[in-house]
C-alpha positions as CSV (number, residue, x, y, z in Angstrom):
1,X,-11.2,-7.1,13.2
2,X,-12.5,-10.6,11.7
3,X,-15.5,-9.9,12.5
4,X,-15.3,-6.2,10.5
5,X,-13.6,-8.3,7.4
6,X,-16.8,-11.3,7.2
7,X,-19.3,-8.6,7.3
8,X,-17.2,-6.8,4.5
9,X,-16.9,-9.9,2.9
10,X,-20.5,-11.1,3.4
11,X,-21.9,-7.5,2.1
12,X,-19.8,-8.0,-1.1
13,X,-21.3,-11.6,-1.8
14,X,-24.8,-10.6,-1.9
15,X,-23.7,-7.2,-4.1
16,X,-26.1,-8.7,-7.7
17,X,-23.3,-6.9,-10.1
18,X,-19.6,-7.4,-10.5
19,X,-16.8,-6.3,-12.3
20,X,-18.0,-8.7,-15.3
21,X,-20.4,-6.2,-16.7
22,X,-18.1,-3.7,-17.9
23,X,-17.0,-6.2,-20.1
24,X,-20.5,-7.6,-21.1
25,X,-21.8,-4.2,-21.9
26,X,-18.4,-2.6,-23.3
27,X,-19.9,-1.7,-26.8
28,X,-22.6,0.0,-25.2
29,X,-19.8,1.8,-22.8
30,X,-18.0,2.9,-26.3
31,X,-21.0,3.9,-27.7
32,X,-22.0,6.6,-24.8
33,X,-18.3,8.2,-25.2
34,X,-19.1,8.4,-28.9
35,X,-21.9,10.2,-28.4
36,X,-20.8,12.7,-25.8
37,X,-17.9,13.7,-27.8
38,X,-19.9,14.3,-30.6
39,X,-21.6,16.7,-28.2
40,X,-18.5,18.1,-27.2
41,X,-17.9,18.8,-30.4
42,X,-20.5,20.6,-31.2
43,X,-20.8,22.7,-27.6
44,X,-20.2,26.0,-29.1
45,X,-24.1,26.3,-30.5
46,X,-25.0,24.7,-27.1
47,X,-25.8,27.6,-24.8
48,X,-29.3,28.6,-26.5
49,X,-30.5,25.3,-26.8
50,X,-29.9,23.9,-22.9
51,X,-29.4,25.2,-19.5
52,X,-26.1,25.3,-17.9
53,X,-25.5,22.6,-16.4
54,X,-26.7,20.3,-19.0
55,X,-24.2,22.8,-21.4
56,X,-21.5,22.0,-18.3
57,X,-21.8,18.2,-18.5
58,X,-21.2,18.4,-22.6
59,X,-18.2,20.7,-22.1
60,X,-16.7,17.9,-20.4
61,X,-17.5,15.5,-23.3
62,X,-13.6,14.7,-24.0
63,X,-14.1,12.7,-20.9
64,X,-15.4,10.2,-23.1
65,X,-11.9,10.1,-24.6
66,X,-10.5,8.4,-20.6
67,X,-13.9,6.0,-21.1
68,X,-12.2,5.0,-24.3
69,X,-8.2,4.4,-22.5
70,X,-10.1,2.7,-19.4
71,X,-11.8,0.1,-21.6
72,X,-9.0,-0.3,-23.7
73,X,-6.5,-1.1,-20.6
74,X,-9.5,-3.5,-19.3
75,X,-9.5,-5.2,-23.3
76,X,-5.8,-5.7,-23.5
77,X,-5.4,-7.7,-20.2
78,X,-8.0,-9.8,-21.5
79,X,-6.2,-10.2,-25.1
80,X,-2.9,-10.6,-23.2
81,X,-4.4,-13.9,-21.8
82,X,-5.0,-15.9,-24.8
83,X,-2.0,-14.3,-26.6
84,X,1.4,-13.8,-25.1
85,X,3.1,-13.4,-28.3
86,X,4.3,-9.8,-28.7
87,X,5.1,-10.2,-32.2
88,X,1.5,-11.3,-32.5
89,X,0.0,-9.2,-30.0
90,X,1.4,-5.9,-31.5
91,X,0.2,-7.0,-34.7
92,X,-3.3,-7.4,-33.8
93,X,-3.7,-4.5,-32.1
94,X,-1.9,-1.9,-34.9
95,X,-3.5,-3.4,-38.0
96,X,-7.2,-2.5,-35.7
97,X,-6.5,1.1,-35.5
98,X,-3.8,1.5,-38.4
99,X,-6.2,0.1,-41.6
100,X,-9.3,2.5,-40.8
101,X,-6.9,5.3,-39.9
102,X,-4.8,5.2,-43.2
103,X,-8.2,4.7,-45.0
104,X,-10.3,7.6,-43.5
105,X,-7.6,9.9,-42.7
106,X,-5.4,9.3,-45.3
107,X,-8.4,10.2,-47.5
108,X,-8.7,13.5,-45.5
109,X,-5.4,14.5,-45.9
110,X,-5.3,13.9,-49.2
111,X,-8.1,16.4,-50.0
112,X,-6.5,19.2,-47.5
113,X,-3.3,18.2,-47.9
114,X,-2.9,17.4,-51.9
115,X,-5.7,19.1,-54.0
116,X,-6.4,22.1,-51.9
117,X,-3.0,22.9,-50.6
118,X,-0.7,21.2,-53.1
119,X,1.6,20.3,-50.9
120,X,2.9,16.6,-50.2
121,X,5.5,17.4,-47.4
122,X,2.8,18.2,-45.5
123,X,0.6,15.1,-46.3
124,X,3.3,13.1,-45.4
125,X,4.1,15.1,-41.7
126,X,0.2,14.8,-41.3
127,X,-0.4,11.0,-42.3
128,X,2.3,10.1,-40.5
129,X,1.5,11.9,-37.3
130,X,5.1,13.7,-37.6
131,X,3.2,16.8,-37.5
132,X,1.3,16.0,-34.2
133,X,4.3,15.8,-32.4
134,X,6.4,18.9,-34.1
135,X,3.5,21.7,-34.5
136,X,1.0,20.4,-32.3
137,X,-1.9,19.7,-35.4
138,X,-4.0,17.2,-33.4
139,X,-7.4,16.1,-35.5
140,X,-6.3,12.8,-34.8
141,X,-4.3,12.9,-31.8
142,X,-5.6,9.2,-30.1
143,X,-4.0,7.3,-33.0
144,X,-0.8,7.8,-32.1
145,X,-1.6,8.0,-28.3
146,X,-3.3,4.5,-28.5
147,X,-0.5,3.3,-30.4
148,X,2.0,4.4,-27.8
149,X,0.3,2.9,-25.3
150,X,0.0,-0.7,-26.9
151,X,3.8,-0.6,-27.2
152,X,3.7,0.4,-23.4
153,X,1.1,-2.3,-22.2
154,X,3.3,-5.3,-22.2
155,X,6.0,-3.4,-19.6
156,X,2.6,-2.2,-17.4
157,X,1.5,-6.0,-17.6
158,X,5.1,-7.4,-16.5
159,X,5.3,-4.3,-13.8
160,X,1.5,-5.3,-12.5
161,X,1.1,-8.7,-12.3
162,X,4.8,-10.6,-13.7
163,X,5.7,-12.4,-10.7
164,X,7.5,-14.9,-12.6
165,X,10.0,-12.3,-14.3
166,X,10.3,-10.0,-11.4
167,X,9.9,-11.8,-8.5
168,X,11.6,-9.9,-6.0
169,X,9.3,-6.9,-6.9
170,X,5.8,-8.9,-7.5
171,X,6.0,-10.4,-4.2
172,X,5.9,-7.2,-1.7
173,X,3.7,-5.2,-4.5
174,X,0.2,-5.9,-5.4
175,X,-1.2,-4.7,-9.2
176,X,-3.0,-1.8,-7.4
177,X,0.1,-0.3,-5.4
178,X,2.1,-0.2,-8.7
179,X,-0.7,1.6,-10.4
180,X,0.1,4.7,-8.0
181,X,4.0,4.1,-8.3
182,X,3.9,4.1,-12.1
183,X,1.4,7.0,-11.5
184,X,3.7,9.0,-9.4
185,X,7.0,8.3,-11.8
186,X,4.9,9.3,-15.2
187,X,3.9,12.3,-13.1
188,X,7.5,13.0,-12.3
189,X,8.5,13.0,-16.0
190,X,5.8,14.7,-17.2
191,X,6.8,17.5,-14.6
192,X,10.5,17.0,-16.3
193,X,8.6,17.6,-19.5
194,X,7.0,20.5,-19.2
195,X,10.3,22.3,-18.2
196,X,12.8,20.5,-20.2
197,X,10.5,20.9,-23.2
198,X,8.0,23.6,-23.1
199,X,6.6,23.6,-26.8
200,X,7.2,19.8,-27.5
201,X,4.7,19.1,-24.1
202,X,2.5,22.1,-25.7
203,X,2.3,20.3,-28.5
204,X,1.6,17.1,-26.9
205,X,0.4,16.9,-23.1
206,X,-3.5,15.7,-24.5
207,X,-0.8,12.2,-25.3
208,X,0.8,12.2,-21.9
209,X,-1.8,13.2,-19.8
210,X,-4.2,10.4,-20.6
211,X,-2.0,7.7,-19.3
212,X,-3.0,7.3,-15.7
213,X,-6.8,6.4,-17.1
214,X,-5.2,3.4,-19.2
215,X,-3.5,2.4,-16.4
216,X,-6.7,2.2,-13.8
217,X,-8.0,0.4,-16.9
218,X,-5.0,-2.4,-16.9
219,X,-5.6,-2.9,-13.1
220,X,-9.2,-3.1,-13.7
221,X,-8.7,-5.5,-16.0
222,X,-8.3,-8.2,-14.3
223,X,-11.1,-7.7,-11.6
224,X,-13.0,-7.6,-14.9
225,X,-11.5,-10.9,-16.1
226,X,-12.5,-12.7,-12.6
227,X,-15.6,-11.2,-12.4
228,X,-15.3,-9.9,-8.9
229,X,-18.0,-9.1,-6.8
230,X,-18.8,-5.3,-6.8
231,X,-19.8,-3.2,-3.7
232,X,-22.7,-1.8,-4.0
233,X,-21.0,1.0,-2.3
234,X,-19.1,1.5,-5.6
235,X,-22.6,2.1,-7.5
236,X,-24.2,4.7,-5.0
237,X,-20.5,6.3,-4.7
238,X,-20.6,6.8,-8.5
239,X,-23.8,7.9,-8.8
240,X,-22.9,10.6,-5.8
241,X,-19.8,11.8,-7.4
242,X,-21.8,12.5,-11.3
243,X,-24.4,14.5,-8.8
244,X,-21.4,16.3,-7.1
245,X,-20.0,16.8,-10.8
246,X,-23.2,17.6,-12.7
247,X,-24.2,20.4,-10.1
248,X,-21.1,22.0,-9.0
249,X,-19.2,22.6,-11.8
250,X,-21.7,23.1,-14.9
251,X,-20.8,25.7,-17.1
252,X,-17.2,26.2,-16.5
253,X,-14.4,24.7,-18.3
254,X,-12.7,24.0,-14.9
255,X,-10.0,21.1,-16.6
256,X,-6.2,22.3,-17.3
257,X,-3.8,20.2,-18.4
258,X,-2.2,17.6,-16.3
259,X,-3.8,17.8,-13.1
260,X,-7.0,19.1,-15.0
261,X,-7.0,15.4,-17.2
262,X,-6.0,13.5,-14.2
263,X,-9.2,14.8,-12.3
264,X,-11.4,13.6,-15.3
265,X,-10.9,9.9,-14.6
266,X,-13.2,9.5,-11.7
267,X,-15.9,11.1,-13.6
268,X,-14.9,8.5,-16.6
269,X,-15.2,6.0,-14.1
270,X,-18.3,7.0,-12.8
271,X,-19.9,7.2,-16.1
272,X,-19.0,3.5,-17.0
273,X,-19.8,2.6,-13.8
274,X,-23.4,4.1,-14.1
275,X,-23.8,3.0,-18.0
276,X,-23.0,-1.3,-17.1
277,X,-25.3,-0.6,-14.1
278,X,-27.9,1.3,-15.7
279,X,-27.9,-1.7,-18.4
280,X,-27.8,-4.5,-15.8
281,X,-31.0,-3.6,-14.2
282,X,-33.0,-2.0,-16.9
283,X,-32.2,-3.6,-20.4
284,X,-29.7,-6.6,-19.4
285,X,-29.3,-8.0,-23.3
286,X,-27.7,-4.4,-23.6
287,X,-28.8,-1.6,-26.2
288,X,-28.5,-2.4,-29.8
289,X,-27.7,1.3,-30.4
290,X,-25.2,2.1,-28.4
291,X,-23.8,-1.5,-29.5
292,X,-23.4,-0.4,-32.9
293,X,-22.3,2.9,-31.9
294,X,-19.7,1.2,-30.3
295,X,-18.6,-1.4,-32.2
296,X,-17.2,1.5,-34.8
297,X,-16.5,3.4,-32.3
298,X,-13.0,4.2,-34.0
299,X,-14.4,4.6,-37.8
300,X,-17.0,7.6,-36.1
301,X,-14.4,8.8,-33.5
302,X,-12.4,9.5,-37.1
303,X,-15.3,10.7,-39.9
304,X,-17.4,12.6,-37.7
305,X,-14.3,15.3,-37.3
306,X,-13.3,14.2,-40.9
307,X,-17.1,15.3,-42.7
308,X,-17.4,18.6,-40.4
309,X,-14.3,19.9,-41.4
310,X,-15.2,19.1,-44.8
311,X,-18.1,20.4,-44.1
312,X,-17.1,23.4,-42.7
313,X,-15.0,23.9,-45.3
314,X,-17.4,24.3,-48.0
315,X,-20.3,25.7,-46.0
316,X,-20.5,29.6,-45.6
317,X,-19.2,30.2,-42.3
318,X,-19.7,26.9,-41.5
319,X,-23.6,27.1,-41.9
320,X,-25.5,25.8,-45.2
321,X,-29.1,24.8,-43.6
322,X,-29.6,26.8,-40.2
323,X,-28.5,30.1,-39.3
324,X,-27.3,28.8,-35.9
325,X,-25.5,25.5,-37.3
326,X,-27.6,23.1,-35.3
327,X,-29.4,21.4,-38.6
328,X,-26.1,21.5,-40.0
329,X,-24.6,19.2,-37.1
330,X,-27.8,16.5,-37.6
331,X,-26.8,16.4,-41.3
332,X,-23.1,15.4,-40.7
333,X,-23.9,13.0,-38.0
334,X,-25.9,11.2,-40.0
335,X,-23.5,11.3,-42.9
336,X,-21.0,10.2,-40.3
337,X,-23.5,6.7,-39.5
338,X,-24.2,6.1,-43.0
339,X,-20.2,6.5,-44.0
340,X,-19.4,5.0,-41.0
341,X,-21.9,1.9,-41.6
342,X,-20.7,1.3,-45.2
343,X,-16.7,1.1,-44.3
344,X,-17.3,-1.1,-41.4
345,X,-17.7,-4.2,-42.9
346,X,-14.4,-3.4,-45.5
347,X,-12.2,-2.7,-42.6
348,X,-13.4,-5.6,-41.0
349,X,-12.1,-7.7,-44.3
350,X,-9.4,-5.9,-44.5
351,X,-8.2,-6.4,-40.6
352,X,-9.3,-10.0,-40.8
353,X,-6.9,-10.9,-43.9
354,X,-3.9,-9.2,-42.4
355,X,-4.2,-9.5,-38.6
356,X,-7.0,-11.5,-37.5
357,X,-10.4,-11.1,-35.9
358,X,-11.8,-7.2,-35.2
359,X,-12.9,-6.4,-31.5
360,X,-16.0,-5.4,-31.2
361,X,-14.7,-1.8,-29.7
362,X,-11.8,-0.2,-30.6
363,X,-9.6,-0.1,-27.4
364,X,-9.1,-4.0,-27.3
């Protein structure tokens, strides 16, 4: 048995990667997730231009969306170090998503909302996210999920790793063993959910189903923080499992609801995986385009749904340059950069004056 454990131990010291690189390359992480659920997005026109199972693996482009919660559970238990503060901590993290939300969206609204519809009840519901959780409208569902999820992260924290505060607990359960106890009890209530409150969970299960990918984030986190050595099992295991993904399930929208988003995270964490490694070996100073992606990650997660309904809106059935749409899509991206690039450095003012420095991704 010691014997089995020095080998383990000796195969994991001579691994050239650890946990460390998800946070070195974390933009560039962001900035992948961007891009596939831009192609998501835009799936629907898919089919004639690829072959199934590239037209699978953007299907499952939302998958970016658990990239985004495992990063930002990895980014919080690295904040949560320097600053233990919750009246601080909390303030950080809402003025980050809050300022480009209430700027970008508010603006949207405003347009639907106010000078098309004429109606400020509804403006208010929508800006508010009152409206997410009563009828279900969704365009910009991850604000308030994020935001539920900061309020949540200081509990995970003290569950995970608090041994001062809850001793008798800490001491007989490690940060990874609570991960599938918290697990099983938000499973549980979102069971509860779905029959104590059939519309209300309708309205709202893309919220509660993303949790379990924040928490494998929060546990992650601080492997990240102490740059552990990574088995290079790991690698080969992830790059297996996208294989296994990328060739047995193409073409089918195979994902439901709870169990369905619960079955994304391995691919999520196969795909960071894969990205930090693919960076580590090939282009170690990172990518510079994916880093930018990234770093606005929320400001393009926000206009590019923002200028295509706007755009959709206006167009003839959508469609003002191409009869298929697909020229229509480039256009809006890049409208989406260029807006994207111009508000970046306000909101960065903006969050500086009133809570303090911006992350370089959004989930921090």
């Amino acid at each position: 048995m010691q014997n089995m454990e020095k080998t383990e131990s000796e195969e994991t010291k001579k691994s050239p990667i650890d946990w460390g690189m998800i946070s070195k390359y974390r933009s560039e992480i962001m900035g992948v997730s961007v891009l596939w659920i831009w192609l998501f997005h835009f799936y629907g026109d898919l089919p004639k231009m690829f072959p199934d199972p590239v037209v699978g693996f953007i299907k499952s482009g939302n998958v970016g969306v658990e990239i985004f919660l495992f990063v930002s559970g990895v980014g919080l238990f690295f904040s949560y170090q320097k600053e233990r503060n919750l009246k601080a901590f909390f303030r950080k993290r809402y003025v980050r998503i809050l300022v480009p939300y209430f700027f970008l969206a508010g603006a949207f609204f405003l347009w639907r909302d106010i000078f098309l519809s004429e109606d400020p009840l509804v403006f208010f519901k929508n800006l508010t996210q009152w409206s997410f959780f009563e009828t279900g409208e969704g365009n910009f569902w991850y604000v308030p999920t994020i935001a539920l999820f900061y309020l949540m992260f200081p509990l995970i924290y003290r569950l995970m790793y608090g041994k001062d505060q809850m001793p008798d607990i800490r001491k007989k359960i490690d940060p990874s063993s609570m991960f599938f106890i918290l697990f099983t009890v938000w499973s549980v209530f979102c069971l509860i959910l779905v029959k104590a409150a059939p519309e209300f969970w309708k309205n709202t299960e893309i919220m509660f189903t993303r949790l379990p990918a924040f928490l494998l984030g929060c546990v992650i986190g601080k492997w990240v923080y102490e740059k552990r050595r990574m088995p290079n099992a790991l690698i080969v295991g992830s790059v297996s499992f996208f294989v296994y993904f990328f060739t047995c399930f193409y073409g089918k929208i195979f994902f439901g609801e709870y169990w369905g988003r619960v079955n994304r995270i391995p691919i999520a964490f196969s795909i960071m995986l894969l990205t930090a490694y693919i960076l580590y070996r090939l282009h170690p100073k990172g990518s510079r385009i994916l880093r930018f992606l990234g770093e606005r990650s929320l400001e393009y997660y926000l206009l590019e749904m923002i200028v295509e309904r706007v755009w959709r809106y206006y167009a003839s059935d959508g469609r003002w340059l191409s009869s298929t749409g697909r020229l229509d899509y480039l256009v809006i991206i890049l409208i989406t950069l260029a807006i994207g690039a111009a508000v970046h450095p306000l909101f960065n003012a903006i969050i500086k004056r009133l809570g303090g420095k911006r992350p370089s991704a959004i989930p921090v």
